[in-house]
C-alpha positions in Angstrom: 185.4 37.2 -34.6 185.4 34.8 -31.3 181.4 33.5 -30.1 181.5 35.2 -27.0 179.0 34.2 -23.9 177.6 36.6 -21.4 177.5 35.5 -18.2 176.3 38.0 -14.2 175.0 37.0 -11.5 171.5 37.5 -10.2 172.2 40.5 -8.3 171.5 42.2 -11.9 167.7 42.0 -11.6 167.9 40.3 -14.7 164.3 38.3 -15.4 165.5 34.9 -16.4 162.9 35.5 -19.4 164.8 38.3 -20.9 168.0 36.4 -19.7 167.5 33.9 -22.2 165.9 35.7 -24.4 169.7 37.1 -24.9 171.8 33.9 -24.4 172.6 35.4 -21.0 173.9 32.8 -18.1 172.9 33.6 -14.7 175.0 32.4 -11.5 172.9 33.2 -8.6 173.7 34.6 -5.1 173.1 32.4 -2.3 170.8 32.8 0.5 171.3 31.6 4.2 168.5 31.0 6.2 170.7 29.7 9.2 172.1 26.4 8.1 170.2 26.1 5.3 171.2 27.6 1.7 168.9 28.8 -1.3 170.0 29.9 -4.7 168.4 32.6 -6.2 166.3 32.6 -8.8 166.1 28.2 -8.5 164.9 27.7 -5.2 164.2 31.0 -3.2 162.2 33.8 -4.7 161.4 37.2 -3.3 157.7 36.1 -2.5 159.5 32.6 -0.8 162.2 34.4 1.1 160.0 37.5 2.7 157.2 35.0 4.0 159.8 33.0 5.6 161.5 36.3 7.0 157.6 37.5 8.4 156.8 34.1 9.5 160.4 33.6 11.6 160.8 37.4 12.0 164.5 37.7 11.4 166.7 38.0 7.9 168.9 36.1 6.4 172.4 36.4 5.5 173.8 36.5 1.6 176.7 35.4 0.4 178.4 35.6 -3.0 178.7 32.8 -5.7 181.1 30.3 -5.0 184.5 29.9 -7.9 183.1 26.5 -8.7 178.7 28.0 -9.4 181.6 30.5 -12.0 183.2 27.5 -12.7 180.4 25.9 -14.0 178.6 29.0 -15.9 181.5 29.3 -18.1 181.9 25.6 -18.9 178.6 25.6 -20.3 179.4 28.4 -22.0 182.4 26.7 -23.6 180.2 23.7 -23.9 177.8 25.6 -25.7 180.3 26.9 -28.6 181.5 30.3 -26.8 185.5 30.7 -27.4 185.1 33.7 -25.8 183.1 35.0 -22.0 182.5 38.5 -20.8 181.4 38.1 -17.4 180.2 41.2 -15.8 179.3 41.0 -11.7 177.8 42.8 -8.7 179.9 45.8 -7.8 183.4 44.7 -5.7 181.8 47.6 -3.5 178.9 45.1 -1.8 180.0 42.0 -2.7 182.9 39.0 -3.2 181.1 37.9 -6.2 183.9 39.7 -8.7 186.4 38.1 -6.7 184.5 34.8 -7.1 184.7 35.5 -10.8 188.0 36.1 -10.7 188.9 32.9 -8.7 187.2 30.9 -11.5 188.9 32.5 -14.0 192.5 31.2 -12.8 191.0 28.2 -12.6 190.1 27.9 -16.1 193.6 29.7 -17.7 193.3 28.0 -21.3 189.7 30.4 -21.6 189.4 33.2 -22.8 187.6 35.2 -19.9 187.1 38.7 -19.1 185.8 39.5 -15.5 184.1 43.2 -15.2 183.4 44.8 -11.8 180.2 46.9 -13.0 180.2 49.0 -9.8 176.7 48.5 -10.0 173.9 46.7 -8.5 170.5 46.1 -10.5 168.9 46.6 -13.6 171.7 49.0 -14.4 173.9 45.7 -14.1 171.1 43.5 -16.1 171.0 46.6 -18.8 174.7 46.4 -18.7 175.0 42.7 -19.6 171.9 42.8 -22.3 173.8 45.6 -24.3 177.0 43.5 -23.9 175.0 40.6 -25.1 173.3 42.6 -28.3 176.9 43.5 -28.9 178.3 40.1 -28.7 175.4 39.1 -31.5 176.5 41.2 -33.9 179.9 39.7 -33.5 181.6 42.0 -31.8 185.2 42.1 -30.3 185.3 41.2 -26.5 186.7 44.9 -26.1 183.6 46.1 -28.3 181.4 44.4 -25.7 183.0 45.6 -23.2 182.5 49.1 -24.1 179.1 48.7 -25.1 178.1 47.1 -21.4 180.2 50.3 -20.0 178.5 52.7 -22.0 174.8 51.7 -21.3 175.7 51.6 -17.8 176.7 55.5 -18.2 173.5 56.0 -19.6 170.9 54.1 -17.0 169.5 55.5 -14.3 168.0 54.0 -11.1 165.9 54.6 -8.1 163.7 53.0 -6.1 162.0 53.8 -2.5 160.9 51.7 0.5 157.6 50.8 1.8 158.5 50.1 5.4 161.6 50.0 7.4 161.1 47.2 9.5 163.1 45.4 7.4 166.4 47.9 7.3 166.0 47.4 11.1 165.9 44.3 11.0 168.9 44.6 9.5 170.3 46.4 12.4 171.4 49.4 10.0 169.1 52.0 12.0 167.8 51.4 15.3 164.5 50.4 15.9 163.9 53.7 18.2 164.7 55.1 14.8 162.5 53.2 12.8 160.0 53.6 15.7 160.0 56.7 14.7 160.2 56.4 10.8 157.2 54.2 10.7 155.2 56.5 13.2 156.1 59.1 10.8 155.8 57.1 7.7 159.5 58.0 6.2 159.9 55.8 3.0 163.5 56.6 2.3 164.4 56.7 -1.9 167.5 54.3 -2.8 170.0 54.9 -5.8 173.3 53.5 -7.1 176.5 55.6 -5.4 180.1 54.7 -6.1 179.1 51.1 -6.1 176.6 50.8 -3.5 172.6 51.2 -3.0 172.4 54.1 -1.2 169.5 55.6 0.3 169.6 59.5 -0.9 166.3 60.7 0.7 163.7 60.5 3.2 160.3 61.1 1.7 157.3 60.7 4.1 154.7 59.1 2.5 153.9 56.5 -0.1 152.5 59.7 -2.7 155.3 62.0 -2.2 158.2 59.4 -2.2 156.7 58.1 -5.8 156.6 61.4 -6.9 160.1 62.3 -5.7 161.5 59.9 -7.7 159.2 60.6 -10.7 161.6 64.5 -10.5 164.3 62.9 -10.2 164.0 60.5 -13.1 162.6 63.8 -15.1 166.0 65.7 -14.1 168.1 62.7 -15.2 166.3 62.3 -18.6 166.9 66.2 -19.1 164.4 65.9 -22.3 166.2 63.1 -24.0 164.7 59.7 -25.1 164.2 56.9 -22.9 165.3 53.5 -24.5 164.4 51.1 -22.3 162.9 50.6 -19.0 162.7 48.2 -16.5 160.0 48.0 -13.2 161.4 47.2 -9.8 160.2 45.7 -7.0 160.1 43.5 -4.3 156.4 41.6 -3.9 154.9 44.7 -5.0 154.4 44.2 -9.1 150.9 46.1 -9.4 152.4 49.1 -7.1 155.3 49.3 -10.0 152.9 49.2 -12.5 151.2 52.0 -10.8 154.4 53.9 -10.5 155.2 53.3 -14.3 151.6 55.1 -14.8 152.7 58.0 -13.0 155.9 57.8 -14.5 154.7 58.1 -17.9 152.8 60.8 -17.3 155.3 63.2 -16.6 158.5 61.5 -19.0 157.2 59.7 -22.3 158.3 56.2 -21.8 158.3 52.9 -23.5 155.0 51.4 -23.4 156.3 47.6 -22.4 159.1 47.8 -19.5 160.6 44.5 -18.6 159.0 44.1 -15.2 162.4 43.1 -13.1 161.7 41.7 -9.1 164.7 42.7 -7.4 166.0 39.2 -7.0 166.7 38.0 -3.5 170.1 38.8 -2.9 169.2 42.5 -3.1 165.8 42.3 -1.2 167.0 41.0 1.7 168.7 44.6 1.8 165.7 46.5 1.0 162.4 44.8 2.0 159.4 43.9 0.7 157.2 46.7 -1.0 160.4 48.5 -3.0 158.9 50.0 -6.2 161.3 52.0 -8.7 162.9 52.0 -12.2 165.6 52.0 -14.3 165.5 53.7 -17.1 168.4 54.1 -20.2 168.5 57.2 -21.6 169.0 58.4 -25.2 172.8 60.0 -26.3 
């Protein structure tokens, strides 16, 4: 059986902890602050990028990973000993980072690279690449790990909801009469993963009721059946997720040490500081 790598970008949510913990590569998103550019997870953090955002009072733009940052990731991979990389990205849906991928790819013909559009964002991404990295460690075929990243992704659920949304106007994707309004009426909208995007699915008013909306719908999701692993977003908010987890596992019985995953830059700038949620995989 080929060594195979696994290599995603940080758009998974994937702590670089657990990253290695699994051999995973990281290629991170970039982040434009005007003429400037950070890569996250090296040089721009959630904490770094949302006091920059609060001190200048306007967000940045994101852009995917560039063929050669792909480029590079599988080299070392190669370099390492892999004869074989699964490479799973950011859904096509919300980014060029697949397309990236697949640029770097041609580039390197005589490897043996597989590109995967997860149509996911998150820790349903990051869960996705650890199960195709567990796979891959038990020596695995490439089409074994593929099917193993697919089927935990099947199986993880995700949501997460908003403190504020000065920063979706901000944005400019509501209007700030709207989120006048939402503010004055404290609206903190819940987000999930739809055909590829992060979409917000509800507007909850209040903090309370939006924690426990999502605490029902993780509950429906889980129908009864084991939860195998869990992960804690957020977005500068790490105590507030481990408050939510509390909540969480009072209502769903849970694992008692979730990876705690910050949303990672490239996704924040979407969302805002304050997000709280999980991701949880559930049993067959």
């Amino acid at each position: 059986m080929p060594t195979i790598a696994i290599v995603t970008d940080t758009d998974s949510s994937l702590p670089p902890d657990l990253a290695e913990q699994h051999g995973i590569l990281l290629v991170p998103i970039t982040i434009n602050f005007g003429d400037e550019s950070f890569q996250t997870g090296i040089d721009i953090d959630d904490a770094a990028l949302f006091a920059r955002v609060d001190r200048e009072g306007q967000l940045p733009s994101t852009a995917a990973p560039t063929p050669g940052a792909f480029a590079k990731a599988f080299t070392d991979a190669m370099e390492r000993g892999a004869d074989a990389i699964v490479c799973l990205c950011v859904s096509s849906e919300i980014s060029a980072t697949y397309t990236a991928a697949l640029t770097a790819r041609d580039l390197m013909p005589d490897c043996n690279i597989t590109i995967i559009d997860s149509q996911t964002v998150s820790m349903t991404q990051g869960f996705m690449a650890i199960a195709a990295a567990e796979a891959a460690a038990r020596s695995a075929s490439v089409e074994e790990v593929i099917d193993a990243a697919h089927e935990i992704g099947q199986r993880t659920v995700l949501y997460g909801a908003l403190s504020t949304v000065k920063y979706v106007a901000m944005s400019g994707r509501i209007g700030h009469l709207a989120a006048g309004m939402a503010t004055l009426l404290n609206i903190r909208p819940i987000l999930a993963p739809r055909a590829g995007r992060l979409e917000m699915i509800e507007k909850v008013r209040t903090r309370k009721r939006s924690w426990e909306r999502m605490v029902e719908l993780l509950r429906r999701d889980v129908s009864g059946r084991p939860v195998e692993r869990a992960a804690l977003l957020h977005v500068n908010a790490e105590e507030d997720a481990r408050e939510f987890y509390g909540l969480l596992c009072g209502s769903i019985d849970c694992p008692p040490d979730p990876s705690i995953s910050p949303i990672s830059a490239g996704l924040s700038v979407h969302t805002g500081a304050g997000l709280v949620g999980a991701a949880l995989v559930v049993g067959r």
